[in-house]
C-alpha positions as CSV (number, residue, x, y, z in Angstrom):
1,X,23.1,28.3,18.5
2,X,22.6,27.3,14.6
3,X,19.2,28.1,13.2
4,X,17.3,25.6,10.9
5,X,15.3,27.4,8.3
6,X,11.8,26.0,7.2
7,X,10.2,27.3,4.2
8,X,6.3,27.2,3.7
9,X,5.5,27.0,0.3
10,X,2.1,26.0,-0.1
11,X,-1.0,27.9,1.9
12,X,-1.0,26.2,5.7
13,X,-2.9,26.3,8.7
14,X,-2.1,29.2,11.4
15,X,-2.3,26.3,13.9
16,X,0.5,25.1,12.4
17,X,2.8,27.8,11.7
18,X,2.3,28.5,15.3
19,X,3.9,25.2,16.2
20,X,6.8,26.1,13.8
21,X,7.5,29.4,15.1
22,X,7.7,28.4,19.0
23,X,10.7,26.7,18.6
24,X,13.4,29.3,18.9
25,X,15.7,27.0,17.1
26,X,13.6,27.2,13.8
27,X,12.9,29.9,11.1
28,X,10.3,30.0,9.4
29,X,9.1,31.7,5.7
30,X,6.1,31.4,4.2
31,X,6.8,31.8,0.4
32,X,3.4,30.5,-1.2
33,X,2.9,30.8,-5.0
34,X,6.7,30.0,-6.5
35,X,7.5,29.1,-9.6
36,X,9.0,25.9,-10.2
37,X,12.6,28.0,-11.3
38,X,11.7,30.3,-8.5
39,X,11.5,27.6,-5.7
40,X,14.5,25.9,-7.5
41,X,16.4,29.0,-6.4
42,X,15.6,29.3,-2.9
43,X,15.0,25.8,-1.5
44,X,18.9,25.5,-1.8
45,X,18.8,27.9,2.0
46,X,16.5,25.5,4.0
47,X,16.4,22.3,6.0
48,X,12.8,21.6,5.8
49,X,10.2,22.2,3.7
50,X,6.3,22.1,4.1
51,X,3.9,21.5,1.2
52,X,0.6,20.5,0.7
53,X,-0.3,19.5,-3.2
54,X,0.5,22.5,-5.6
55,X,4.5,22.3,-4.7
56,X,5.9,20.1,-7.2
57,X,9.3,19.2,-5.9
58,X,10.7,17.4,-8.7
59,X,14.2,15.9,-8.6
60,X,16.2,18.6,-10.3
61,X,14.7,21.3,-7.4
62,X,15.6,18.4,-4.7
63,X,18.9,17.9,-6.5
64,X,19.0,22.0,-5.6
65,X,18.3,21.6,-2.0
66,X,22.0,21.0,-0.9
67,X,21.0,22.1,2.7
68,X,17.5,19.6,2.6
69,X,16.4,17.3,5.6
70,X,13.0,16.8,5.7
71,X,10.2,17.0,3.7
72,X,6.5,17.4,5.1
73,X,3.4,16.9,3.3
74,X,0.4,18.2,5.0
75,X,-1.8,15.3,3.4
76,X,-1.5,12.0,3.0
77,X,-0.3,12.1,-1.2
78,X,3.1,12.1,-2.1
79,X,2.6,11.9,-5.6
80,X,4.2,15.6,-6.2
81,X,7.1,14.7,-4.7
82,X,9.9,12.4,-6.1
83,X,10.7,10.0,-3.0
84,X,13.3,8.1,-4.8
85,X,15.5,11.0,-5.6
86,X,14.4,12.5,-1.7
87,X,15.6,9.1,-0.2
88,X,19.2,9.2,-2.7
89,X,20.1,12.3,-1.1
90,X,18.9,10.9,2.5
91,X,16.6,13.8,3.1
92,X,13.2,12.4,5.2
93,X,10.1,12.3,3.4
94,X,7.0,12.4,5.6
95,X,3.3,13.1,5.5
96,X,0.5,13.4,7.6
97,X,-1.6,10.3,7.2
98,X,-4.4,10.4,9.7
99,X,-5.5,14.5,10.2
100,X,-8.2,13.6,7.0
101,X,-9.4,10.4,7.2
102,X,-12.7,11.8,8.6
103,X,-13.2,14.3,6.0
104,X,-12.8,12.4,3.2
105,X,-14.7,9.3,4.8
106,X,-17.7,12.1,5.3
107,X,-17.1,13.2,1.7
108,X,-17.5,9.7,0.5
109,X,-20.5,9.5,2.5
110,X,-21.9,13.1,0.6
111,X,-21.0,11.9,-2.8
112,X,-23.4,8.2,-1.9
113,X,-26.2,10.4,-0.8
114,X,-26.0,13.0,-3.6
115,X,-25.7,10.3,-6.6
116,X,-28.4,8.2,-5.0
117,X,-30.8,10.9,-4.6
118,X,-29.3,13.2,-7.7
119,X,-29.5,16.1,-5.3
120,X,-26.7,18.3,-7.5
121,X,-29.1,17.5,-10.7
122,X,-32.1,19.1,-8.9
123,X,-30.7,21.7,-6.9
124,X,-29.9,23.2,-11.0
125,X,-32.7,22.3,-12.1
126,X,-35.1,24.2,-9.3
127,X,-32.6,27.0,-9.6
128,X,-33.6,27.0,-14.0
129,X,-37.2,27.5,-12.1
130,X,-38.2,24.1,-13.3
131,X,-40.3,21.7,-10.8
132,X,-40.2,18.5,-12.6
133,X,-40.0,15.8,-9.4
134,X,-40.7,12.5,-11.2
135,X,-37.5,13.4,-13.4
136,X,-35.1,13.1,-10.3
137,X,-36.4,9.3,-8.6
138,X,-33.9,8.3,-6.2
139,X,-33.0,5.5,-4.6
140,X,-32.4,4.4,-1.0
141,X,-28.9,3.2,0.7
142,X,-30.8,0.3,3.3
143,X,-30.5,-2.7,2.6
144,X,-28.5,-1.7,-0.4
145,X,-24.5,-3.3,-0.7
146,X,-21.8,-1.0,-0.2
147,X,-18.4,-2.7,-2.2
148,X,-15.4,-1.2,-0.2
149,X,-12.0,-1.5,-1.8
150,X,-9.8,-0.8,0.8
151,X,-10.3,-0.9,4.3
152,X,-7.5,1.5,6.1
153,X,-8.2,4.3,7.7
154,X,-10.8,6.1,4.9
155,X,-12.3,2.9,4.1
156,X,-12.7,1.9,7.9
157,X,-14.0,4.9,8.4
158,X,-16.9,4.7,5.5
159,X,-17.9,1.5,6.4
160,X,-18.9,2.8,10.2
161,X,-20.7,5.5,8.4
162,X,-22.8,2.8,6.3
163,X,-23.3,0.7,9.0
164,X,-25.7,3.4,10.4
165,X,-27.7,3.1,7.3
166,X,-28.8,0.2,7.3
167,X,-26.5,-1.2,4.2
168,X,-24.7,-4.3,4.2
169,X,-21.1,-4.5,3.5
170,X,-18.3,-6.5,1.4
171,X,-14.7,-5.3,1.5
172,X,-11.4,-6.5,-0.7
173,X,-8.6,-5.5,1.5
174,X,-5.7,-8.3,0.5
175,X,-4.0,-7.4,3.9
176,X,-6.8,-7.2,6.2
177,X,-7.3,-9.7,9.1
178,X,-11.1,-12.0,9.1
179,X,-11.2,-9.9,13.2
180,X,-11.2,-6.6,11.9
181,X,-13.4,-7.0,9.7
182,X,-16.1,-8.8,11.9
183,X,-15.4,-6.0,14.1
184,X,-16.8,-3.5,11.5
185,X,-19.5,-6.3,10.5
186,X,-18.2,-6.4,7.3
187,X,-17.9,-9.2,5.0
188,X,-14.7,-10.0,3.3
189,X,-14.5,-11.5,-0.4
190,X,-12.6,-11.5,-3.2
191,X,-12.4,-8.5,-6.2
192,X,-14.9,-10.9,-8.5
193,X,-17.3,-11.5,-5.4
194,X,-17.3,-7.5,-4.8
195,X,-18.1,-6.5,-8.1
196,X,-20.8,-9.4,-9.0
197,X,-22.6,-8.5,-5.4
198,X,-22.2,-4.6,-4.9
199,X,-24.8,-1.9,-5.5
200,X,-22.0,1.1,-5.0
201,X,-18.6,0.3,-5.0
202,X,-16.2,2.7,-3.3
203,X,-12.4,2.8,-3.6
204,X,-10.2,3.9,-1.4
205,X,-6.4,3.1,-2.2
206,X,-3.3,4.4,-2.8
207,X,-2.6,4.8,-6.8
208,X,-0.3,2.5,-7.7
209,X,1.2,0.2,-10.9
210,X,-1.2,-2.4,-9.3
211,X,-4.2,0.0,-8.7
212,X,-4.3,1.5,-11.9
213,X,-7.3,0.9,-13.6
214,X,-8.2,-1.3,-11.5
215,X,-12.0,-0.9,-12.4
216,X,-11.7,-1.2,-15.7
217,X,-14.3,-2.6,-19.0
218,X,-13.9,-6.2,-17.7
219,X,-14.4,-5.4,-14.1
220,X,-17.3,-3.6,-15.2
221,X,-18.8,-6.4,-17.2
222,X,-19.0,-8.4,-13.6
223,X,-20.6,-5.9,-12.3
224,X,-24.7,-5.5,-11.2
225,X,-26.2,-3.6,-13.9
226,X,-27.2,-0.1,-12.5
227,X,-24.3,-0.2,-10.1
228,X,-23.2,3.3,-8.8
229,X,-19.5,4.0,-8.5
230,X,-17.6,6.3,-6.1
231,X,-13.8,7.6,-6.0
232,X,-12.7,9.8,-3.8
233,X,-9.2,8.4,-3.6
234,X,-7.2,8.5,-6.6
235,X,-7.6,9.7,-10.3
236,X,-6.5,7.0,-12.5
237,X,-8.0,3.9,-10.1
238,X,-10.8,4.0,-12.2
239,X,-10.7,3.6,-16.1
240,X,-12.4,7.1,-17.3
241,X,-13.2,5.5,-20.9
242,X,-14.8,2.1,-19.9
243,X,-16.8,4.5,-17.1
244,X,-18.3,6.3,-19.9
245,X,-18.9,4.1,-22.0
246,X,-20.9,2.4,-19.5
247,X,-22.1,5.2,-18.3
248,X,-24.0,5.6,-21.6
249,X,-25.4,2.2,-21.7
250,X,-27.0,2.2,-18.2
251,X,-24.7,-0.6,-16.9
252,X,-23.5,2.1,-14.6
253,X,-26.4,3.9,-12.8
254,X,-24.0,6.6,-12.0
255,X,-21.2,7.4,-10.9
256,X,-19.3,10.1,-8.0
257,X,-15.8,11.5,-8.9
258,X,-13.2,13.5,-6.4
259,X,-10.6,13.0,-8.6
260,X,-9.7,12.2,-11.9
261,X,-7.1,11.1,-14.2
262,X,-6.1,14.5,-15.0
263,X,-6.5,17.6,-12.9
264,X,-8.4,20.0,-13.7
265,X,-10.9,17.7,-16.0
266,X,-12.0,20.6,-17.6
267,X,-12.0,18.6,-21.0
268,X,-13.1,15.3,-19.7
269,X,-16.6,14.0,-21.5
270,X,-17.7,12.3,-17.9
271,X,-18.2,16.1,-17.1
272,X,-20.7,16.2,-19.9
273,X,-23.3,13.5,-18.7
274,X,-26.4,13.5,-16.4
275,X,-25.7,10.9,-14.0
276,X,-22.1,11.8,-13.3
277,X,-22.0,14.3,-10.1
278,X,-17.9,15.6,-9.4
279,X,-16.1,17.9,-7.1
280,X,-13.1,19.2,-7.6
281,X,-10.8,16.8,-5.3
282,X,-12.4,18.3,-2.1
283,X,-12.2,15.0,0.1
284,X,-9.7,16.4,2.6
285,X,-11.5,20.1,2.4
286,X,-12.4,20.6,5.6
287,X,-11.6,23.6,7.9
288,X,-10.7,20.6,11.1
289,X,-8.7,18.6,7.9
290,X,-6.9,21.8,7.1
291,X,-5.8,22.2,11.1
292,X,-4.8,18.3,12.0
293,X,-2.7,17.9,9.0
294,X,-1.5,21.2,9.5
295,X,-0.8,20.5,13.3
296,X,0.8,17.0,12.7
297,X,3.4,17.9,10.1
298,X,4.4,21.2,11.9
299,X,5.0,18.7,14.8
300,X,6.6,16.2,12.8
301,X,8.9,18.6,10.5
302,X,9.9,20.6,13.8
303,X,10.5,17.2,16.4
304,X,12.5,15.8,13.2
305,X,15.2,18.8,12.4
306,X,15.7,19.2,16.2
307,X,16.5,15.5,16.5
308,X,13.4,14.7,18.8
309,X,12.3,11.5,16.8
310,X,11.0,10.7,13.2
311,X,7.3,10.0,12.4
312,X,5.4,9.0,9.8
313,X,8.6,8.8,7.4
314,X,7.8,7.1,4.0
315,X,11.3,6.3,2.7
316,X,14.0,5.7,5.7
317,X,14.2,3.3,8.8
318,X,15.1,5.2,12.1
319,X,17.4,3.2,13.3
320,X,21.1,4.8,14.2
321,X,23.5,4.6,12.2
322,X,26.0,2.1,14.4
323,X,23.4,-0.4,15.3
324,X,22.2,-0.9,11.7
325,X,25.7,-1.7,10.0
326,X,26.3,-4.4,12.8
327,X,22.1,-5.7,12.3
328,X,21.9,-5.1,8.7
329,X,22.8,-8.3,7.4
330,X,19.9,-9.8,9.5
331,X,17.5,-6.9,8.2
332,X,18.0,-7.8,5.0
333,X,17.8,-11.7,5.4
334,X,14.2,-11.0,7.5
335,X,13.3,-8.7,4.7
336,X,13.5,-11.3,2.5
337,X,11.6,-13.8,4.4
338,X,8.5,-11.8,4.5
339,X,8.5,-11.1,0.9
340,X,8.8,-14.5,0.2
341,X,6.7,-15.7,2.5
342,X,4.1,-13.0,1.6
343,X,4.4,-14.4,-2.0
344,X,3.8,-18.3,-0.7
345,X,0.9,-18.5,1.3
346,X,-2.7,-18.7,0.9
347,X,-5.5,-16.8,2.2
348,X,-5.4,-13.6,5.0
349,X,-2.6,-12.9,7.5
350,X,-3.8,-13.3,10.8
351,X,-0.8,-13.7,13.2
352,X,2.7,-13.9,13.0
353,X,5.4,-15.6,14.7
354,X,8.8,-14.7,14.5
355,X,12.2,-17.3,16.8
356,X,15.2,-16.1,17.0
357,X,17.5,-18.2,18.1
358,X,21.6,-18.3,18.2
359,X,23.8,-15.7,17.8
360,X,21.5,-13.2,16.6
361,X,19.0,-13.1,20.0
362,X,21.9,-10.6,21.3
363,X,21.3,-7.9,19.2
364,X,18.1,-5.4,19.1
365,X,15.4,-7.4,17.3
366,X,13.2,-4.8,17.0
367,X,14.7,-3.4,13.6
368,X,14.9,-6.6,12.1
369,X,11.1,-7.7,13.0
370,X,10.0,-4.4,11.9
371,X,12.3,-5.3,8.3
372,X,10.3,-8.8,8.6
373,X,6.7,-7.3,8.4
374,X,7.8,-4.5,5.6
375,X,9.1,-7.6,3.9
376,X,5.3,-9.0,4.1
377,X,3.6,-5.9,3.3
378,X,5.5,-5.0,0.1
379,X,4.2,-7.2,-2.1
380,X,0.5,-6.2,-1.2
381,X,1.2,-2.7,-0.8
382,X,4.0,-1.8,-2.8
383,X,5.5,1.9,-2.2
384,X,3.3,2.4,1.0
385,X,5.5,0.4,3.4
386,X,8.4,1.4,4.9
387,X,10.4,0.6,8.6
388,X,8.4,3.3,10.1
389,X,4.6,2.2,9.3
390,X,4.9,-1.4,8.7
391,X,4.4,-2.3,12.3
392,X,1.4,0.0,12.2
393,X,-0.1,-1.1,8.9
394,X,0.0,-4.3,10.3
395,X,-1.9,-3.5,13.6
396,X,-4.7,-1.2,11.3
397,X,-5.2,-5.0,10.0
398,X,-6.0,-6.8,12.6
399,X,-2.5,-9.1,12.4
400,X,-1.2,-10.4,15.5
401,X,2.9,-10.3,15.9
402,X,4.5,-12.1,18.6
403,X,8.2,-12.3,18.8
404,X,9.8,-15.0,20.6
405,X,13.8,-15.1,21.4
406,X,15.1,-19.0,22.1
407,X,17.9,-20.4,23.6
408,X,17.2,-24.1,21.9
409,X,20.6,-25.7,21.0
410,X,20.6,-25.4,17.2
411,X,22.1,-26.7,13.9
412,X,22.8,-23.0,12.6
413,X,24.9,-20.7,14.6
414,X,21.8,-18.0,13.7
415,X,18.1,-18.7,12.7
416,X,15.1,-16.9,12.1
417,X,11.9,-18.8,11.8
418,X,8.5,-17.3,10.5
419,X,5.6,-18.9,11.1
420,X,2.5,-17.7,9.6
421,X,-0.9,-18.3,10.4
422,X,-3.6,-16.9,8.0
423,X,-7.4,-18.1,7.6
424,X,-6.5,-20.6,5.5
425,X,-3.6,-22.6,7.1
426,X,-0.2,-22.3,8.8
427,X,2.9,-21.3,6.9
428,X,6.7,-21.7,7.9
429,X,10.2,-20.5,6.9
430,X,13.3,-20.2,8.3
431,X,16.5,-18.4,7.5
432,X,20.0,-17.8,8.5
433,X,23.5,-16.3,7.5
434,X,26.5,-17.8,6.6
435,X,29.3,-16.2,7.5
436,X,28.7,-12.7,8.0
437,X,26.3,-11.8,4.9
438,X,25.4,-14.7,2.8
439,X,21.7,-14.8,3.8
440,X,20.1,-18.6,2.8
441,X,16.6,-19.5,3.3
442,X,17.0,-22.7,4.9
443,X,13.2,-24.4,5.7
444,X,10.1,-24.0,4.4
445,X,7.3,-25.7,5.5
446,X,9.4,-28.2,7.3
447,X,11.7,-28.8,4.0
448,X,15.1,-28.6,4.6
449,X,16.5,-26.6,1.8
450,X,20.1,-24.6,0.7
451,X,18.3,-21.3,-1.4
452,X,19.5,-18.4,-2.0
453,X,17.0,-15.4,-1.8
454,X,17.4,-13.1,-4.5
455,X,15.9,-12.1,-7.4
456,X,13.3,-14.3,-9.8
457,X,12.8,-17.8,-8.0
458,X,10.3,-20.8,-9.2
459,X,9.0,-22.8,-6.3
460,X,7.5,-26.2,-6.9
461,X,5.7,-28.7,-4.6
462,X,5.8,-32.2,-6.3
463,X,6.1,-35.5,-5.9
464,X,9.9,-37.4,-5.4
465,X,9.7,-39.1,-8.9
466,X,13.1,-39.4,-11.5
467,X,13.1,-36.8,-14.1
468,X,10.9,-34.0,-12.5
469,X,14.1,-31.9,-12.3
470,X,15.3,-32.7,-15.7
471,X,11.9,-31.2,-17.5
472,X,12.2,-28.3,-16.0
473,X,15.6,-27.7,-16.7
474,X,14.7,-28.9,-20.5
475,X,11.8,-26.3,-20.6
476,X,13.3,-23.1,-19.1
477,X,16.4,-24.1,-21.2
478,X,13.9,-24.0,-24.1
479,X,12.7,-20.6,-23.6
480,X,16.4,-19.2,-22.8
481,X,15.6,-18.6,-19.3
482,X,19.2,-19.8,-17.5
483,X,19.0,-21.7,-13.9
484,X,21.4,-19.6,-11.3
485,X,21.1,-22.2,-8.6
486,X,19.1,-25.1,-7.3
487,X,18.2,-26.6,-4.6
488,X,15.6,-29.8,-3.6
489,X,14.1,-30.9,-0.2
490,X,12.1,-33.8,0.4
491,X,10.9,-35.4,3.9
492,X,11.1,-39.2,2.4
493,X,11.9,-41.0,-0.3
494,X,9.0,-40.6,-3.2
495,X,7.2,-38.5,-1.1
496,X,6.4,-35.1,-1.3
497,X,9.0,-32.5,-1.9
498,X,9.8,-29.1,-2.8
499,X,12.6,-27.4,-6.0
500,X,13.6,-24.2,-5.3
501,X,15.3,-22.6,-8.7
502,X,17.0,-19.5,-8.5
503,X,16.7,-18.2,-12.4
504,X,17.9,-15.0,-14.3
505,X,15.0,-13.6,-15.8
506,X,11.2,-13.6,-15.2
507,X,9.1,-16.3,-16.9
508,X,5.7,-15.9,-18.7
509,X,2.2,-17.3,-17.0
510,X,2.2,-20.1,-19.8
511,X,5.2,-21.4,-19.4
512,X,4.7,-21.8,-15.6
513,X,1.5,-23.8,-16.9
514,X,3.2,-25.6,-18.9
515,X,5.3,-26.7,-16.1
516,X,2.9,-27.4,-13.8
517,X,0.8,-29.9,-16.4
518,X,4.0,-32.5,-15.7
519,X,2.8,-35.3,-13.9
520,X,3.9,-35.2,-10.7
521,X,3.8,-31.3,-10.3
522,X,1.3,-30.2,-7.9
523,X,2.0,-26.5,-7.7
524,X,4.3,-23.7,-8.6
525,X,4.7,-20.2,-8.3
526,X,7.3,-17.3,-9.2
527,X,8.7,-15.3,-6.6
528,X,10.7,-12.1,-7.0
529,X,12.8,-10.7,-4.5
């Protein structure tokens, strides 16, 4: 009987080593406290690994792991371990998602009630024997707006929390469906609505290039002044130097901080000032938060090295190995779809519709739905998605999937069709192979089209008028920017039709408007596959 070795390196739950050490298949060390060299030189004897957040496994120790399967993260951040290097050398990288949500929502909650009542500032200041009660005024949360930016599981779990005191709600979730969030009687608005309405604003998303900073001076500026600010989510969402300076000038009442840009923030000025109260990253600090997270990636690390199933994986699709090479063609081709379709429409995602019909209704359509929906999530939630979650993600939102396989005499040997229906209006694409991996996107929105998906494409909805394809061949030409392919679809002659250019490089914001001020233009957009 082999034996799988499972080393501990970071402090964990008994609960959870418990879990580890029933199977008689797995052994388990607990090696807590390694140096970076130190862990470099062992990790090369184990199949798994546990961490929680002070293990950095960087891609030179991974590169060491010659033996490495799995990785588990007891927490939902992966940001100390390098998942693109993990995923190169096909070892699992999974985390714990869900055993903290409630601790860090309750912490969220504690660091609203502290900043609007400056408890931390009085607590020292009764404990310097001073009794000075007009110095420490509070404010109430009813009636007050609570700005949530992000509405998974944390953010979901908040806004129940507020609800019970009385405050009244607006969330920016891109990806969450106008049912979930009457479910949680909040109101759903754009970033700009958020920000000019909100009396605290709470974030709570992954950090990412598109999350960075996302509060930031000019997001500020929009903001009520006297607005109170709280991150327990991510250092680095929030711009430390425009929050101090506004800070200073009062536009920001005050603010809470769990994280921050750089860890420990022993330095940081925000540290300095009156009307900042921090913690140092506490949100999941709970003794039950400890235990789940513990529980669920013992579970998870132990079911995945004895071949019982994968969970929560970040960076592979558990699919085997003989089914994907005859599906993957189709994967790829629904993968596709949903990015570009994700990129095309207008307005919230509220149920989709995926036909297959042909040659393709014979195989397991589960994989390649599941590719369809991590194809529409990417672009909102880049790095989060994977074949493992997307269906899930989707379901957290509210978005309605229903499959359909059809037998309906066809002019494609294969064809899938994606119909989206968000709160806006209905959207529609279709796509097939040519032979066995030449993946075209055929229709969209009942235009009959020849495009290949890949890479930068420009999209245009215009009029059928001479010349319309000859200026914008002229003005990427212009602005070196070379056509790959090309393709136009129109229902009727001088009606209104769609150009589809595949190009080789991105192009600029102005020179889209520039194209779109022709005449007959009526929209345009750049995709990227």
């Amino acid at each position: 009987m082999k034996i799988l070795k499972v080393l501990v390196s970071d402090a964990l739950s008994k609960k959870g080593l418990e879990i580890l050490k029933k199977g008689k298949k797995l052994k388990v060390d607990v090696k807590t406290g390694l140096s970076p060299q130190e862990l470099k030189k062992v990790i090369k004897d184990y199949q798994g690994i546990i961490i929680r957040s002070k293990t950095k496994l960087t891609a030179d120790i991974i590169d060491s792991a010659k033996l490495l399967k799995v990785i588990g993260r007891a927490g939902v951040g992966l940001d100390n371990v390098d998942v693109a290097q993990a995923t190169k050398r096909g070892i699992i990288v999974m985390n714990a998602p869900g055993g903290n949500s409630i601790s860090t929502a309750e912490h969220t909650m504690s660091m609203l009630l502290a900043l609007s009542r400056n408890i931390p500032q009085a607590n020292a200041s009764l404990k310097r024997h001073e009794w000075d009660r007009k110095k420490f005024m509070g404010v109430e949360l009813y009636g007050k707006t609570l700005g949530i930016i992000g509405l998974g599981r944390i953010g979901s779990e908040v806004a129940k929390r507020a609800l019970s005191f009385g405050m009244e709600m607006i969330a920016y979730d891109p990806y969450c469906s106008i049912e979930k969030a009457k479910e949680l009687r909040i109101k759903l608005g754009g970033l700009k609505e958020l920000f000019t309405q909100s009396d605290y604003i709470t974030v709570h998303t992954p950090l990412i290039k598109e999350t960075r900073h996302l509060i930031g001076e000019k997001e500020i500026k929009l903001m009520k002044k006297g607005v109170r600010i709280i991150n327990c989510a991510r250092g680095g969402i929030v711009d430390e130097k425009s929050l101090l300076k506004a800070l200073k000038t009062g536009r920001v009442a005050g603010t809470a901080m769990d994280v921050f840009e750089k860890e420990p923030p022993l330095n940081s000025p925000l540290l300095k000032i009156d009307n900042v109260i921090s913690t140092p990253h506490l949100g999941a600090s709970t003794e039950e938060a400890q235990v789940n997270v513990a529980i669920d990636i013992a579970k998870q690390v132990a079911d995945a090295l004895l071949g019982r199933g994968i969970r929560n994986a970040v960076n592979m699709p558990t699919i085997p190995k003989e089914i994907f090479k005859v599906i993957q063609p189709y994967i790829s081709l629904a993968e596709k779809m949903g990015s570009l379709q994700m990129q095309l429409i207008e307005g919230r995602p509220q149920r989709l519709k995926v036909t297959y019909s042909g040659e393709v209704i014979n195989f397991d359509l589960a994989p390649i739905t599941i590719a369809l929906i991590k194809g529409l999530l990417e672009p909102v939630l880049p790095g989060r998605v994977n074949y493992v979650n997307a269906p899930l993600i989707a379901k957290e939102r509210g978005i309605e999937i229903v499959e359909i396989k059809s037998s309906a005499s066809l002019d494609f040997s294969n064809l899938i069709s994606l119909e989206i229906e968000t709160d806006k209006r209905k959207s529609s694409i279709s796509g097939t192979l040519f032979g066995k991996n030449d993946p075209r996107i055929v229709v969209i929105d009942g235009y009959y089209v020849d495009a290949v998906p890949s890479g930068y494409m420009i999209i245009t909805f215009n009029e059928d008028r001479p010349g319309i394809i000859g200026r914008i061949g002229t003005v990427l030409g212009e602005n070196n920017i070379n056509i790959a392919g090309m393709t136009f679809g129109r229902r009727k002659k001088a009606g209104r039709a769609i150009t589809v250019i595949n190009i080789d490089s991105p192009v600029s914001d102005d020179l889209l408007k520039k194209i779109k001020k022709f005449k007959w233009i009526k929209e345009i957009k750049l995709l990227k596959l």
